[in-house]
N, CA, C and O atoms as a GROMACS GRO file, in nm:
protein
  456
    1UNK      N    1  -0.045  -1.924   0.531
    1UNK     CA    2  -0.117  -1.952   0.653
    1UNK      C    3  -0.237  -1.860   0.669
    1UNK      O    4  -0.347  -1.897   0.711
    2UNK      N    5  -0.205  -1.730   0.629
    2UNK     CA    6  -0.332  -1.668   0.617
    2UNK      C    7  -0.468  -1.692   0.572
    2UNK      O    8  -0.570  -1.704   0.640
    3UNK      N    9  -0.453  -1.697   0.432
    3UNK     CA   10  -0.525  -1.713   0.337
    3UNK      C   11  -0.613  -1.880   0.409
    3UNK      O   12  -0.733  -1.898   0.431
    4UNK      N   13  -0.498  -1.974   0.429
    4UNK     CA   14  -0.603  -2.066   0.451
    4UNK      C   15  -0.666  -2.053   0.634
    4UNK      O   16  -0.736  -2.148   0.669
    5UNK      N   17  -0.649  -1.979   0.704
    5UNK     CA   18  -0.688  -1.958   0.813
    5UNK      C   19  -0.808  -1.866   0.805
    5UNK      O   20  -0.887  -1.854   0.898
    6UNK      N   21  -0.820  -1.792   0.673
    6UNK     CA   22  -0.944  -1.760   0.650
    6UNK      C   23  -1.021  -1.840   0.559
    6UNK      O   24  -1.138  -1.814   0.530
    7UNK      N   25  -0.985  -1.894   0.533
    7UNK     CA   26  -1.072  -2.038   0.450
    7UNK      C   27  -1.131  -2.101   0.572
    7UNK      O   28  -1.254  -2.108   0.568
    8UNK      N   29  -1.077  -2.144   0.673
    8UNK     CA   30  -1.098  -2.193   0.774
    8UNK      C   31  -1.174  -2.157   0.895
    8UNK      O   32  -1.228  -2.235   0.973
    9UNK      N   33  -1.171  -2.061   0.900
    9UNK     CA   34  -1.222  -1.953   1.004
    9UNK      C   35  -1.332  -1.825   0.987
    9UNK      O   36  -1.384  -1.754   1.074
   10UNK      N   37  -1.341  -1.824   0.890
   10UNK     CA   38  -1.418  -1.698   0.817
   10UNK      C   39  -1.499  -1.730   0.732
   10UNK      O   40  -1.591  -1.649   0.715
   11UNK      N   41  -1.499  -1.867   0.636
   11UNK     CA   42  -1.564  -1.940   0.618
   11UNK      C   43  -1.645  -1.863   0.443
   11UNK      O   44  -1.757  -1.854   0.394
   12UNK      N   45  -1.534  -1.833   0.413
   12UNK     CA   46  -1.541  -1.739   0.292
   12UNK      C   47  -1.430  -1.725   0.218
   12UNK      O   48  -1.324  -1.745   0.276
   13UNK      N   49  -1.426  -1.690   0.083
   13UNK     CA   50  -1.305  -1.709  -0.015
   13UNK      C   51  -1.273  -1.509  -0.007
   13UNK      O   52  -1.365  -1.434  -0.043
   14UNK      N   53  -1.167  -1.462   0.032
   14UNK     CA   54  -1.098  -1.337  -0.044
   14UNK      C   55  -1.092  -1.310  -0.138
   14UNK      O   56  -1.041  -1.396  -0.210
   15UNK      N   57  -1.140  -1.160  -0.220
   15UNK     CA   58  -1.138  -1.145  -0.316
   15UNK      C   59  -0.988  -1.139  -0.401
   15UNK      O   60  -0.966  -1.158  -0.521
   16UNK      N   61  -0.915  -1.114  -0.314
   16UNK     CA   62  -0.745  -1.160  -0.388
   16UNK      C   63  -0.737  -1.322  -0.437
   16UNK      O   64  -0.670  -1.359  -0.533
   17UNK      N   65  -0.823  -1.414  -0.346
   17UNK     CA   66  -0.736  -1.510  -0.383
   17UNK      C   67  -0.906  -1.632  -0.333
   17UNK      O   68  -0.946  -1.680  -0.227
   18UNK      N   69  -0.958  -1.636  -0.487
   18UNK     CA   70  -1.101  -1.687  -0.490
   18UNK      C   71  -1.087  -1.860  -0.468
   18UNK      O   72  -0.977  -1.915  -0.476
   19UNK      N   73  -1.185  -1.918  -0.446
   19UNK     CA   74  -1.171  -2.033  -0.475
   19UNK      C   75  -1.315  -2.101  -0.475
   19UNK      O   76  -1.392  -2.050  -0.393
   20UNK      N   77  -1.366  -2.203  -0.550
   20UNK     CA   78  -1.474  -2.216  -0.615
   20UNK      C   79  -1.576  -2.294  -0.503
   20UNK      O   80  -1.692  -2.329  -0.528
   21UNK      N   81  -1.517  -2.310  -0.395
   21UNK     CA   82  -1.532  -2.390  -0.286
   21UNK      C   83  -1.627  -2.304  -0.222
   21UNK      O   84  -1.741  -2.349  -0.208
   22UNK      N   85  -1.598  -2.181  -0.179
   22UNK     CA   86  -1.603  -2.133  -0.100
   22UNK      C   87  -1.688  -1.968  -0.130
   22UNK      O   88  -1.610  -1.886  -0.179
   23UNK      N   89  -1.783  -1.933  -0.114
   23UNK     CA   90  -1.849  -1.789  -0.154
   23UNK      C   91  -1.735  -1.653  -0.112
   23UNK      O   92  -1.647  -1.673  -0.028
   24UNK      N   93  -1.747  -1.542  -0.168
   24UNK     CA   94  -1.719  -1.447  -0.155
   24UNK      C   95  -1.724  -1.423  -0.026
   24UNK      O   96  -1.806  -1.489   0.038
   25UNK      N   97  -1.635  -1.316   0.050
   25UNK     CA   98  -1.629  -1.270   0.155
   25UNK      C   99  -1.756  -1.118   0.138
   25UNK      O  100  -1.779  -1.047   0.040
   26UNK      N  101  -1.806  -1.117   0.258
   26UNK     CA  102  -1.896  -1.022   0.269
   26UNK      C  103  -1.974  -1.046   0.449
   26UNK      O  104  -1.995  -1.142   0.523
   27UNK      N  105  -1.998  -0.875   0.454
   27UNK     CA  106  -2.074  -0.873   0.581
   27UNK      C  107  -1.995  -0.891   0.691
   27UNK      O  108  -1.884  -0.838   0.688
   28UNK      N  109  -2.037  -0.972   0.822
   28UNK     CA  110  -1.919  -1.017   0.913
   28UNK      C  111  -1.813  -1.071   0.883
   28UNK      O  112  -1.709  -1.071   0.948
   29UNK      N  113  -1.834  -1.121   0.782
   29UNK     CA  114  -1.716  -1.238   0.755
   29UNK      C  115  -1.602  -1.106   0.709
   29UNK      O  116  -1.501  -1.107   0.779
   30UNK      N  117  -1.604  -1.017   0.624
   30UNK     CA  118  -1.494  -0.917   0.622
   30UNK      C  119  -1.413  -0.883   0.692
   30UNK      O  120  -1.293  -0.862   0.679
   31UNK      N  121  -1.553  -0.868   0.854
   31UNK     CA  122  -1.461  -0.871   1.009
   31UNK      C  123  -1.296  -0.908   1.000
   31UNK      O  124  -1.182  -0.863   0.996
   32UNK      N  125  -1.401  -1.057   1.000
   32UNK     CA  126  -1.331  -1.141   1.016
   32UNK      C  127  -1.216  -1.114   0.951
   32UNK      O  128  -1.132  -1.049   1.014
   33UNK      N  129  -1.185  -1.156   0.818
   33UNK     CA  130  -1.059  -1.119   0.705
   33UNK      C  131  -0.981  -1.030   0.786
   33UNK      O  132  -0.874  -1.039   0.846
   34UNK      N  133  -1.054  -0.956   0.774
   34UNK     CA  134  -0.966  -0.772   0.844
   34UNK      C  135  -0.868  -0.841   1.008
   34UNK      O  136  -0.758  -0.791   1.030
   35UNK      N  137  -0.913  -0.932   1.088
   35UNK     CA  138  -0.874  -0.987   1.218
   35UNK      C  139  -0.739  -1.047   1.132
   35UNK      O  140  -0.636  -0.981   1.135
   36UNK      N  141  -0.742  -1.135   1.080
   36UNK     CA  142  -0.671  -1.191   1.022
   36UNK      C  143  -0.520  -1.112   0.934
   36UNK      O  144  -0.407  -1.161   0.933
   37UNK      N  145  -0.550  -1.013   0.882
   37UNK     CA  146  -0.483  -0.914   0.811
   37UNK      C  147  -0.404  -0.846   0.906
   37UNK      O  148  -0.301  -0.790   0.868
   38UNK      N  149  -0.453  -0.843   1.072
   38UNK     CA  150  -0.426  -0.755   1.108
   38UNK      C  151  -0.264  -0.826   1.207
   38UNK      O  152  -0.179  -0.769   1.275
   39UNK      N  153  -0.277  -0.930   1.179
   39UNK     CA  154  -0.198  -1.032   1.248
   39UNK      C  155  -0.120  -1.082   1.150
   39UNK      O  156  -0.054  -1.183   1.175
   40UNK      N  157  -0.116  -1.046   1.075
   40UNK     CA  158  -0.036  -1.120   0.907
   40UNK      C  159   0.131  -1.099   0.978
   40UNK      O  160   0.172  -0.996   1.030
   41UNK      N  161   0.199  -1.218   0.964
   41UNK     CA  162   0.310  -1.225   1.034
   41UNK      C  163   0.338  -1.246   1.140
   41UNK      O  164   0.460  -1.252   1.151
   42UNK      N  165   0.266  -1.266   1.262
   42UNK     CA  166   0.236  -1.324   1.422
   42UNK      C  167   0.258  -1.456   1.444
   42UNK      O  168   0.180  -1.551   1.452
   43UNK      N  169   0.404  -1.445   1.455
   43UNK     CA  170   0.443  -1.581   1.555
   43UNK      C  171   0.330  -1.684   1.602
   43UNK      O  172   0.289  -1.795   1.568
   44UNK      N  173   0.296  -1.573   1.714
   44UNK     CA  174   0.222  -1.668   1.797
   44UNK      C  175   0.086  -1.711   1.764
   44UNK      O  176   0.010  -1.782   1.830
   45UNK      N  177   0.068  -1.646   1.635
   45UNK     CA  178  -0.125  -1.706   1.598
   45UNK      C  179  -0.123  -1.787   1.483
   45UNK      O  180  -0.223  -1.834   1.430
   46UNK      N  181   0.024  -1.806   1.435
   46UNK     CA  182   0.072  -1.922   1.376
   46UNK      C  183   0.051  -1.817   1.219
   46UNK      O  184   0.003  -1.902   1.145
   47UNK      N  185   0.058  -1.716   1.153
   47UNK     CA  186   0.037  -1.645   1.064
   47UNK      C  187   0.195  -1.575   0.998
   47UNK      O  188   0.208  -1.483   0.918
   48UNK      N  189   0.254  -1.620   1.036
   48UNK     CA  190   0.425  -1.611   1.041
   48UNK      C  191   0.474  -1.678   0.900
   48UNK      O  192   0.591  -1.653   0.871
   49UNK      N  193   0.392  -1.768   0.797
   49UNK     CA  194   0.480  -1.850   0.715
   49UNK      C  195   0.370  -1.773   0.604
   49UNK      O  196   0.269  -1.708   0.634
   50UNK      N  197   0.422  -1.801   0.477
   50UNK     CA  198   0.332  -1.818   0.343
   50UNK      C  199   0.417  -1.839   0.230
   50UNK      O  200   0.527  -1.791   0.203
   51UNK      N  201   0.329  -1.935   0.157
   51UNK     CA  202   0.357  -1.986   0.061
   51UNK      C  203   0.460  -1.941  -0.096
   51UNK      O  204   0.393  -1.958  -0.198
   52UNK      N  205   0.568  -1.903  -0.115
   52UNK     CA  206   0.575  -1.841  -0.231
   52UNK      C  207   0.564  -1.935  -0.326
   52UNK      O  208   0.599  -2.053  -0.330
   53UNK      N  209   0.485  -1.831  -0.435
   53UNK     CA  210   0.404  -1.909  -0.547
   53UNK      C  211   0.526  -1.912  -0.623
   53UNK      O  212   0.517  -1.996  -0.713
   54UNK      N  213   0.644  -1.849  -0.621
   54UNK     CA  214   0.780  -1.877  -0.745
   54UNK      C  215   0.820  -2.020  -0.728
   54UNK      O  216   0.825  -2.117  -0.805
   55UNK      N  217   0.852  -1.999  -0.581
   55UNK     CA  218   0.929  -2.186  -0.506
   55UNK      C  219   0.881  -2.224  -0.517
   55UNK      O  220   0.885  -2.270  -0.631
   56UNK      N  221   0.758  -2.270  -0.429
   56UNK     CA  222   0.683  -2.319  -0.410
   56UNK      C  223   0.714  -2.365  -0.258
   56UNK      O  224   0.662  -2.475  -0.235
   57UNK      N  225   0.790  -2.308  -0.139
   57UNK     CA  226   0.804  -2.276  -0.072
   57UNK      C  227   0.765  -2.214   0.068
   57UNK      O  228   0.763  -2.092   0.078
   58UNK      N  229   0.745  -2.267   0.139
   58UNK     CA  230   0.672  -2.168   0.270
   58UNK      C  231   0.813  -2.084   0.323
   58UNK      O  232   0.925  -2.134   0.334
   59UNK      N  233   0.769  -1.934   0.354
   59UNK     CA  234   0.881  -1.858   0.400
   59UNK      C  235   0.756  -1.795   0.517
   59UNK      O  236   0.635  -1.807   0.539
   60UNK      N  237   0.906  -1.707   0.584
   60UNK     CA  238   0.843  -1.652   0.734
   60UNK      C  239   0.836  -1.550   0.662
   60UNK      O  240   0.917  -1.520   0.574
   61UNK      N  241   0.714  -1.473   0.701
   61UNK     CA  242   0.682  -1.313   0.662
   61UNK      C  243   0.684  -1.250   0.772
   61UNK      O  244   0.657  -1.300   0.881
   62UNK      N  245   0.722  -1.121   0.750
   62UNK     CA  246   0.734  -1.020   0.866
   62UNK      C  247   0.606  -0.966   0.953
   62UNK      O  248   0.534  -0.890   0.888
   63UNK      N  249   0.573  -0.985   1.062
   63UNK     CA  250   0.491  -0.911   1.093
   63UNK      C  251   0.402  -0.747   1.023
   63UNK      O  252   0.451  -0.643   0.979
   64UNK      N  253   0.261  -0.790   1.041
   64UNK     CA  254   0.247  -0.625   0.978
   64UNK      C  255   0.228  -0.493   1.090
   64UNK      O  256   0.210  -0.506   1.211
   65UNK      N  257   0.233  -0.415   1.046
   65UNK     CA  258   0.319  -0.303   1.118
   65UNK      C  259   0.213  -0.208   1.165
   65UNK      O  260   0.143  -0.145   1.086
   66UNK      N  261   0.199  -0.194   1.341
   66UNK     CA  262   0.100  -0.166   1.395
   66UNK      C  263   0.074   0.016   1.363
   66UNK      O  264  -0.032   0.078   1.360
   67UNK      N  265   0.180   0.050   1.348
   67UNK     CA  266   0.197   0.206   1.326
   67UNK      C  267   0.271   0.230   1.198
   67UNK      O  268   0.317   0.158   1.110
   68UNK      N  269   0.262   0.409   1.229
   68UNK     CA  270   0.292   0.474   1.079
   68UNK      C  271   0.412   0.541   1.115
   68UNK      O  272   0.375   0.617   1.204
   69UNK      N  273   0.520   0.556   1.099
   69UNK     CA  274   0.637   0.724   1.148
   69UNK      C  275   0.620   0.827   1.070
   69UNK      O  276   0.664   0.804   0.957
   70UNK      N  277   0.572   0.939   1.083
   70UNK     CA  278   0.628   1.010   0.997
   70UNK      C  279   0.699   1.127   1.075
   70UNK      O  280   0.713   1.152   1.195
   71UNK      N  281   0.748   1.203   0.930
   71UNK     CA  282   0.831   1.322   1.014
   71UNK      C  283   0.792   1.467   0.972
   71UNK      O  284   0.735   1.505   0.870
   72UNK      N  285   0.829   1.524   1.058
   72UNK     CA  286   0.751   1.709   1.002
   72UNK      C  287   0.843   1.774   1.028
   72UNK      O  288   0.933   1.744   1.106
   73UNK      N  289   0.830   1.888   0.955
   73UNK     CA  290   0.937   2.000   0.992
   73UNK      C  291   0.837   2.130   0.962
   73UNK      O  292   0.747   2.130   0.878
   74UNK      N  293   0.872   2.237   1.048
   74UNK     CA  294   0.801   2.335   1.066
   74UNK      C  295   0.885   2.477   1.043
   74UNK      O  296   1.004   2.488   1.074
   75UNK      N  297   0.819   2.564   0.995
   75UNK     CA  298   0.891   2.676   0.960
   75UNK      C  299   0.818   2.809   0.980
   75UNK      O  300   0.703   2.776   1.009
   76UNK      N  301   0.826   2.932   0.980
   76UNK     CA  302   0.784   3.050   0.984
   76UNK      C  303   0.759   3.121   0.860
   76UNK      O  304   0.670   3.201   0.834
   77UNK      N  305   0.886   3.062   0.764
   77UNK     CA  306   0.915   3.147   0.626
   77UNK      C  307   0.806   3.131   0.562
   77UNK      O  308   0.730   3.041   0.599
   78UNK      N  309   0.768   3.222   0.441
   78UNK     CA  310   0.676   3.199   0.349
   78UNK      C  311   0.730   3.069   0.225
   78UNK      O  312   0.841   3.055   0.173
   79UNK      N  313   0.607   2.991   0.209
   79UNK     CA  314   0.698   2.884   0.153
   79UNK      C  315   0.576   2.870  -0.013
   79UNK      O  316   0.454   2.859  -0.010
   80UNK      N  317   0.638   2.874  -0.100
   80UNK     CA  318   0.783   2.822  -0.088
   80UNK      C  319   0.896   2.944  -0.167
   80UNK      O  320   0.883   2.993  -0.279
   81UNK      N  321   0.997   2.969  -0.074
   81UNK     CA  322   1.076   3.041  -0.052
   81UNK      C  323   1.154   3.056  -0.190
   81UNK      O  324   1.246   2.975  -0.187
   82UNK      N  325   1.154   3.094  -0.256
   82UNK     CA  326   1.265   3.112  -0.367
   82UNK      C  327   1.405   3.080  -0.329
   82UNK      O  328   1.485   3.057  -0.420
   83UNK      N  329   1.439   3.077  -0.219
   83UNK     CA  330   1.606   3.096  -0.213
   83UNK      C  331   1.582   2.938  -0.172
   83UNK      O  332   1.637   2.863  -0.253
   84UNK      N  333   1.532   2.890  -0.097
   84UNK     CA  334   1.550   2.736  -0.076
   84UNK      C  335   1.437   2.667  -0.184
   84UNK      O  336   1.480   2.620  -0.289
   85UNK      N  337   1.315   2.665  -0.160
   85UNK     CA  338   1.260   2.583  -0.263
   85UNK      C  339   1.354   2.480  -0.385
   85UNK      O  340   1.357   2.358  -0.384
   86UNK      N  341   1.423   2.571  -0.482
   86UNK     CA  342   1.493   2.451  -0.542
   86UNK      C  343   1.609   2.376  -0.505
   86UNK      O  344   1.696   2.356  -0.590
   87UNK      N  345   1.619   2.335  -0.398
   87UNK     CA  346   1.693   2.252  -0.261
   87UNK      C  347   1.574   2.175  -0.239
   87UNK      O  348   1.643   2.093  -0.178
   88UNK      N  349   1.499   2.142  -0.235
   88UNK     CA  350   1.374   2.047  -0.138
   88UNK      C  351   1.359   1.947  -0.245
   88UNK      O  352   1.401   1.964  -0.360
   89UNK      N  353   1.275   1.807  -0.188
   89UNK     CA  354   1.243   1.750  -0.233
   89UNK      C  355   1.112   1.761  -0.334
   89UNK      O  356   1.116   1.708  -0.445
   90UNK      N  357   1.024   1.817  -0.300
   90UNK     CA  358   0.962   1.891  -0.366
   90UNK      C  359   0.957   1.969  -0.443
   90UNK      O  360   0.849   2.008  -0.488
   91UNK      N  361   1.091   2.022  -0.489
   91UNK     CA  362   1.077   2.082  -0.602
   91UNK      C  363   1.094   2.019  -0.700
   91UNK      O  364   1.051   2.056  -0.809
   92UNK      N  365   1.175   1.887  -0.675
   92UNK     CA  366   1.227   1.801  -0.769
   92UNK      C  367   1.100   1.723  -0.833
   92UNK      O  368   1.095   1.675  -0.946
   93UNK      N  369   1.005   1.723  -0.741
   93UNK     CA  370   0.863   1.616  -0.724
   93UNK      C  371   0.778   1.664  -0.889
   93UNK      O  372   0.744   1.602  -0.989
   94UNK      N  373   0.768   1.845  -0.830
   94UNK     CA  374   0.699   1.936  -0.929
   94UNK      C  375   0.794   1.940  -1.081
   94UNK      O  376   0.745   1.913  -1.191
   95UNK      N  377   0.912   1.971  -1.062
   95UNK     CA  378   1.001   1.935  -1.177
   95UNK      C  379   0.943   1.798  -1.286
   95UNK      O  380   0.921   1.806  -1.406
   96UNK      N  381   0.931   1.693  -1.207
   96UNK     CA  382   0.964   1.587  -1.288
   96UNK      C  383   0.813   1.592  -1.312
   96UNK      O  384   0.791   1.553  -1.426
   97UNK      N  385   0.719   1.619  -1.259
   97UNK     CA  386   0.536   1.641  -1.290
   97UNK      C  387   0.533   1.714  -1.409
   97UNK      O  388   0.470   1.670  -1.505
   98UNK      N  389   0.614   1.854  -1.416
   98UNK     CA  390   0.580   1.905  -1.559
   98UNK      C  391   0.635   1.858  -1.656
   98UNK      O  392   0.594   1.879  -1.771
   99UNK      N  393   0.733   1.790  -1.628
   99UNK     CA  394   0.857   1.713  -1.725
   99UNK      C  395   0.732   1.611  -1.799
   99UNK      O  396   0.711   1.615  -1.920
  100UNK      N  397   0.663   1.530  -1.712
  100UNK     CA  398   0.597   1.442  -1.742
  100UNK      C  399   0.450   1.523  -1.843
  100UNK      O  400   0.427   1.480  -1.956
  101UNK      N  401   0.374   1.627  -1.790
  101UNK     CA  402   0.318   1.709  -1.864
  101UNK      C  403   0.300   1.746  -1.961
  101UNK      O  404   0.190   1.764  -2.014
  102UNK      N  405   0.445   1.771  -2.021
  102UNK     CA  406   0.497   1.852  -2.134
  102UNK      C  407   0.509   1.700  -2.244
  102UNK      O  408   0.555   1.735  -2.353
  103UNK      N  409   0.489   1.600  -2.242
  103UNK     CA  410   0.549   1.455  -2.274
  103UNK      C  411   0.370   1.477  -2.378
  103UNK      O  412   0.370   1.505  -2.498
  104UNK      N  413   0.286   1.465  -2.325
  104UNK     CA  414   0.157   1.471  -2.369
  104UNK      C  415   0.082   1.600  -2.435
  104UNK      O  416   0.034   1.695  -2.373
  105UNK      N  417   0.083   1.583  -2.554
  105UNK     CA  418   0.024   1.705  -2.623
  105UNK      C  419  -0.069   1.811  -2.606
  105UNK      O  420  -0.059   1.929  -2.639
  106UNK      N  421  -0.189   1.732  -2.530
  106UNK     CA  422  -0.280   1.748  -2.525
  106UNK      C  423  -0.305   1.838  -2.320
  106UNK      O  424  -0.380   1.927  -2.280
  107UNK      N  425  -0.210   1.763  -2.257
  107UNK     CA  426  -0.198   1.789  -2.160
  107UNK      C  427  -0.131   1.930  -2.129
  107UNK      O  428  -0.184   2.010  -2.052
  108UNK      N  429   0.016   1.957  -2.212
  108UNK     CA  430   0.094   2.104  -2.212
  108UNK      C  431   0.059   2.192  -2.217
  108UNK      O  432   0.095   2.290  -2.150
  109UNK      N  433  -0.057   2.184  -2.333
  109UNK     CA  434  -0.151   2.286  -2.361
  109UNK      C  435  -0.164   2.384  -2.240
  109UNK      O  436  -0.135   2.502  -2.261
  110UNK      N  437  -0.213   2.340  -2.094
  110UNK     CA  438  -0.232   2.426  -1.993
  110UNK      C  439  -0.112   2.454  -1.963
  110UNK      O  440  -0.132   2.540  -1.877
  111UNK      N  441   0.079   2.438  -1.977
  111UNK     CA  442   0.178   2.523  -1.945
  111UNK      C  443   0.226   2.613  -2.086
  111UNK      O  444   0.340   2.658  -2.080
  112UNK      N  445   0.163   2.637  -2.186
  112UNK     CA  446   0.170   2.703  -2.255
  112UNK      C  447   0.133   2.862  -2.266
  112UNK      O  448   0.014   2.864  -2.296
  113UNK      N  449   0.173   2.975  -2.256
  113UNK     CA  450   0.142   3.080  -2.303
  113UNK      C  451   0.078   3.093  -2.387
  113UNK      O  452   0.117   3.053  -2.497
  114UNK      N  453  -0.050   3.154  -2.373
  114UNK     CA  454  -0.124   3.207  -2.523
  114UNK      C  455  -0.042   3.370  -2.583
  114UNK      O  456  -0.080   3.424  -2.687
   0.00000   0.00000   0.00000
């Protein structure tokens, strides 16, 4: 429903999903797209269904999601702390980065001792 509601309305083809009909999106017309994107999944503006290309199928898609959550945690300690550091997620993050590092010859070179 999207896709062709900007075929329809915007009066321009998306660069995801071209069609020979119709010129490139550009200028206002992006606006536009972006209006459209921003409603992807809205009941009420009729943007709720799309096509899967496996079935061939129209399914309901979820609304897209006006906000972000995130979460923080705050501390005093000097970080990163030796006694906790290898507890965090982050250490595991850096772990598997040099893991990946060390994989490439050319790359290790900088965790190597001269």
């Amino acid at each position: 429903a999207v896709v062709e509601a900007i075929y329809t309305n915007c009066a321009c083809s998306p660069e995801f999903w071209p069609t020979k009909q119709l010129e490139p999106c550009h200028g206002h017309q992006l606006i536009c797209v972006q209006n459209y994107f921003d409603n992807f999944g809205d009941k009420a503006s009729g943007l709720d269904k799309v096509k899967n290309m496996l079935t061939g199928e129209n399914e309901t898609c979820l609304q897209a999601c006006k906000f972000q959550a995130l979460s923080a945690s705050t501390s005093m300690g000097l970080y990163p702390n030796i006694e906790t550091f290898p507890s965090t997620e982050e250490f595991c993050l850096v772990v598997h980065k040099i893991k990946e590092l060390c994989k490439n010859q050319f790359r290790s070179i900088v965790l190597q001792r001269v």
